[in-house]
SETI-54218 format. One record per residue (C-alpha): residue in three letters; x, y, z. Coordinates in pm, whole numbers, padded with zeros to 5 digits, always signed. Layout:
ALAXYZ;...
end
This chain:
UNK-01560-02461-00827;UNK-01224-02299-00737;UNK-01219-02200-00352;UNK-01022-01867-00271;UNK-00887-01830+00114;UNK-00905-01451+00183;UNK-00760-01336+00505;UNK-00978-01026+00554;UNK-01349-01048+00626;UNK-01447-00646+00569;UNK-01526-00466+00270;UNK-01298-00605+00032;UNK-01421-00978+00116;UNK-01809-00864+00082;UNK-01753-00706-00244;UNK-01538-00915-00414;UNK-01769-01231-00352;UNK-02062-01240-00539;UNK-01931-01120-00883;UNK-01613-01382-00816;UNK-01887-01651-00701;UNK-02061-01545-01047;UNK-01744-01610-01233;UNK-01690-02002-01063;UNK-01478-01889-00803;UNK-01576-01963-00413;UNK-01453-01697-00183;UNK-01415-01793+00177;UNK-01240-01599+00497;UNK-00920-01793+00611;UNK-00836-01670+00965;UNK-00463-01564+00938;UNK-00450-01391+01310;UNK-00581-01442+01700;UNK-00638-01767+01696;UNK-00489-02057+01881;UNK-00449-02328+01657;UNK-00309-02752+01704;UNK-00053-02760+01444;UNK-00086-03128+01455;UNK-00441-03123+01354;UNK-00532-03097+00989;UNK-00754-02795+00845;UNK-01098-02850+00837;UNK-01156-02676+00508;UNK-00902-02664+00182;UNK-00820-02393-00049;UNK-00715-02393-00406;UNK-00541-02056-00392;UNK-00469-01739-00138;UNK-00603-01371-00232;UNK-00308-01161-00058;UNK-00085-01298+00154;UNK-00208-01196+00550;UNK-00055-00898+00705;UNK+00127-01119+00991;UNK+00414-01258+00819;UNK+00442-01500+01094;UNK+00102-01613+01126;UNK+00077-01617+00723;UNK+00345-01838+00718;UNK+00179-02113+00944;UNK-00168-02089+00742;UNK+00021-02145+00446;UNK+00202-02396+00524;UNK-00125-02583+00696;UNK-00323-02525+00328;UNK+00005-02531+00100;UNK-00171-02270-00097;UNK-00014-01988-00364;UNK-00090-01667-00309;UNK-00206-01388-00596;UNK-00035-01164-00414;UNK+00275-01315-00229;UNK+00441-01254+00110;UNK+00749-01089-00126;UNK+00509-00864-00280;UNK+00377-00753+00015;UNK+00669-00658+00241;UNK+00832-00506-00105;UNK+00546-00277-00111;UNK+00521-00208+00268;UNK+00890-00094+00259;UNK+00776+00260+00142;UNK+01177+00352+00158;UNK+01262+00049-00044;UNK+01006+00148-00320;UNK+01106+00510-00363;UNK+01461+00379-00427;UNK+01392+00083-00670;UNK+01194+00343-00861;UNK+01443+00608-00820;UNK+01715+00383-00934;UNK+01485+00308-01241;UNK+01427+00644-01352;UNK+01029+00674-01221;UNK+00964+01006-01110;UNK+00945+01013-00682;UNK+00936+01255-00400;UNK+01252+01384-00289;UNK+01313+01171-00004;UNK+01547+01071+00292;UNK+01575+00743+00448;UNK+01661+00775+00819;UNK+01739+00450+01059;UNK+01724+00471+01415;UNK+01944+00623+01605;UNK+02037+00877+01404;UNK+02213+01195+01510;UNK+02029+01527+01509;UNK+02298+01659+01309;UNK+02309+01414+01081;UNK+01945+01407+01049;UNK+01930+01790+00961;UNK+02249+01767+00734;UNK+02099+01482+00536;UNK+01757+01721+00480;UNK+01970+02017+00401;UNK+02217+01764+00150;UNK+01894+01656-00035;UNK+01791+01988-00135;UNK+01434+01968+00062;UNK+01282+02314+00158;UNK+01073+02357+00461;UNK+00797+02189+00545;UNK+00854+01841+00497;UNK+00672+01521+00506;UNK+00769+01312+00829;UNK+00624+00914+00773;UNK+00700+00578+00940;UNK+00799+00352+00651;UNK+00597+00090+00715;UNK+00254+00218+00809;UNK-00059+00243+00638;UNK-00408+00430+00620;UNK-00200+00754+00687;UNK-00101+00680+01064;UNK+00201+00888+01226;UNK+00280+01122+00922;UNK+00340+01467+01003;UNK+00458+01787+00870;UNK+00739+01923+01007;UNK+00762+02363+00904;UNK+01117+02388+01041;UNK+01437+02207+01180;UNK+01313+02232+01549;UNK+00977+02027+01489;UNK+01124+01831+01273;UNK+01393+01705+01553;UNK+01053+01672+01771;UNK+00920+01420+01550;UNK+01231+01253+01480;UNK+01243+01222+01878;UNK+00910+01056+01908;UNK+00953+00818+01650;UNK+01327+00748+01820;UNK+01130+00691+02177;UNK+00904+00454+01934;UNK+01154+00283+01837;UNK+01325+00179+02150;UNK+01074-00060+02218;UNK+01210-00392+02160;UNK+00920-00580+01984;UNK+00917-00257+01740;UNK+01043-00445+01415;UNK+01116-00145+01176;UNK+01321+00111+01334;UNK+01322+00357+01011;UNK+01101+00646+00874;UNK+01127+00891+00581;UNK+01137+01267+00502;UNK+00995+01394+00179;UNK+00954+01690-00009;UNK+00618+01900+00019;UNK+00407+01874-00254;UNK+00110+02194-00198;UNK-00187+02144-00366;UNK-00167+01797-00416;UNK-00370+01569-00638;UNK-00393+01243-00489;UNK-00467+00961-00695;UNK-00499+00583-00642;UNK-00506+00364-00965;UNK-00541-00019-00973;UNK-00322-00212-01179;UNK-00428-00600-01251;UNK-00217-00815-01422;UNK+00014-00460-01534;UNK-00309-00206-01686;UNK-00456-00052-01530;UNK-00781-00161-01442;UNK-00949+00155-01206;UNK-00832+00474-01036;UNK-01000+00702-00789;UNK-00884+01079-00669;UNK-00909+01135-00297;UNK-01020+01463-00183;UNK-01107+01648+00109;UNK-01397+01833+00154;UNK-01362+02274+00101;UNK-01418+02232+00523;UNK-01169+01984+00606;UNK-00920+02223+00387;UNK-01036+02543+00572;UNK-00949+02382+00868;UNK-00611+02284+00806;UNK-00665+01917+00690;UNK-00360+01787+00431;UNK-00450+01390+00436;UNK-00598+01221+00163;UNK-00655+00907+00301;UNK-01017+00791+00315;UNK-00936+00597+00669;UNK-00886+01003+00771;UNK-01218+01153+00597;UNK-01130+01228+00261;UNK-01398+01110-00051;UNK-01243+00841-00294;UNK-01397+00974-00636;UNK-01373+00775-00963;UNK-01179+00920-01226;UNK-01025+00812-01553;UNK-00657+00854-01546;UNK-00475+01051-01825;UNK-00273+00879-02077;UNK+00042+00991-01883;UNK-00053+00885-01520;UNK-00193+00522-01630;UNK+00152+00464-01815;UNK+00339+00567-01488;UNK+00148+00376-01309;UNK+00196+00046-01516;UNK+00557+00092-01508;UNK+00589+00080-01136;UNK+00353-00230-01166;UNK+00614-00372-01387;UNK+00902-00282-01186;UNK+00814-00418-00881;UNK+00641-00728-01028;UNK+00375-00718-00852;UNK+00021-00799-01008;UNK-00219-00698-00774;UNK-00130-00340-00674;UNK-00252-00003-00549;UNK-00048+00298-00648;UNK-00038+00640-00526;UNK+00018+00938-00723;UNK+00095+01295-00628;UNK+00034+01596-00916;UNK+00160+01947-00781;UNK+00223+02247-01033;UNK+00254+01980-01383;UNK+00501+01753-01145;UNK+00325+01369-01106;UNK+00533+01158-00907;UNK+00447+00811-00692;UNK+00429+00844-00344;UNK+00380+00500-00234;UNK+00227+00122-00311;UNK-00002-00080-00165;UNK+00025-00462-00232;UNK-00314-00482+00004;UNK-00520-00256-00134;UNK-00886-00262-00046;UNK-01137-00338-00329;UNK-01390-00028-00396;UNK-01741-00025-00534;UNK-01789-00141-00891;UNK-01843+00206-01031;UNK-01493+00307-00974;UNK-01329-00018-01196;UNK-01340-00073-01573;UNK-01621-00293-01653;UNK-01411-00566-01687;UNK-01227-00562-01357;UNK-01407-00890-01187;UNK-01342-01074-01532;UNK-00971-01012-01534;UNK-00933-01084-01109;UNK-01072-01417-01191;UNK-00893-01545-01479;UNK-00590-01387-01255;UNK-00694-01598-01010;UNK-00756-01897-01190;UNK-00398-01878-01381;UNK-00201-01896-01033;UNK-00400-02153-00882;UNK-00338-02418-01168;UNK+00042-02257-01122;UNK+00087-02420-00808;
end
């Protein structure tokens, strides 16, 4: 039986084991963080093959290098995807539909920081988000130039902290109304897709976030033709084959707001039928790869 290391032990892990373990495939947790470990001593377990590479780049590269394991999902893939500024301009440059957006690198002059907002054409409010955060944390909307200077100035006092590793954050258009999809893509198709919506409450009471870490309901949908052959394409451009993607739709406009090279495994109901069939023989293909 082919043994899977997989880094997480939450939701993802305790869904994805029984139909893999059904399919010949042995999922087990690798710890890839706090831990103290004797380089010099040899693992007490093997692996045949990694599900995502861990989130620690550092740490992933010692359990790596301890199993000498290939990962589904590589350590490229996954700091190509977390680079949400690096995304929006590979796809840009490839002619994918994205948010209006401007890259900012710390320090950056208030001036220049307003005159790049006002060169890109972007209308009050804006989207304020760390580039390389996830689940939704630190993103703001900013309604005019003065707040938007305020939360340019916390994320610049942020970002004086030495160990802070990524001293940049964007600014993107406003899209009201929103749809807010995340689709699946295996192996390039499409393979799943959920909408993420707030309840009429949350709405009434301000709420903007989609992300289910922040309240909103991840609802399975089937994607129309034209969203599921956006989403492949970004697949495809990023070469990635293991990969959440985030869609926008506001007034007939669809356009991908970010990726995900982590992305957490959902319930069965929200996947084709065939998802767990095509994640193993995914699986299967890289570990005789290596």
């Amino acid at each position: 039986m082919l043994r899977l290391a997989v880094t997480t032990s939450s939701e993802t892990f305790e869904r994805m084991r029984d139909p893999l373990g059904d399919r010949g495939i042995d999922v087990a947790h690798l710890r890839a963080k706090e831990f103290a470990l004797d380089l010099s001593t040899p693992p007490a377990e093997s692996f045949d093959v990694g599900f995502v590479y861990p989130t620690r780049p550092m740490e992933g590269g010692v359990v790596t290098a301890r199993h000498d394991i290939p990962w589904v999902n590589t350590r490229e893939d996954v700091l190509t995807s977390r680079n949400k500024a690096g995304v929006i301009a590979a796809l840009e440059r490839a002619g994918l539909p994205v948010p209006q957006s401007v890259c900012v690198s710390n320090p950056a002059d208030e001036s220049d920081l307003l005159d790049a907002v006002e060169s890109a054409g972007l209308d009050y409010p804006v989207v304020v988000k760390p580039n390389s955060t996830t689940r939704g944390v630190g993103i703001a909307k900013a309604h005019d130039p003065d707040s938007l200077s305020g939360h340019a100035d916390v994320l610049s006092l942020v970002h004086d902290f030495r160990a802070t590793g990524d001293k940049s954050f964007l600014i993107q258009e406003w899209l009201p109304d929103a749809r807010d999809y995340r689709a699946m893509v295996l192996d390039g198709e499409v393979v799943g897709a959920v909408e993420r919506r707030l309840s009429d409450g949350a709405r009434d009471g301000g709420r903007w976030k989609h992300n289910v870490h922040r309240g909103a309901e991840a609802v399975g949908v089937t994607l129309p033709k034209r969203h599921r052959e956006l989403v492949e394409s970004v697949a495809d451009e990023l070469g990635i084959r293991y990969l959440g993607v985030d869609l926008l739709e506001s007034d007939g406009r669809v356009v991908v707001s970010e990726t995900n090279a982590r992305p957490t495994i959902d319930d069965d109901a929200k996947y084709d039928a065939d998802f767990f069939d095509r994640l193993a023989a995914l699986i299967e293909r890289v570990a005789k790869k290596s």
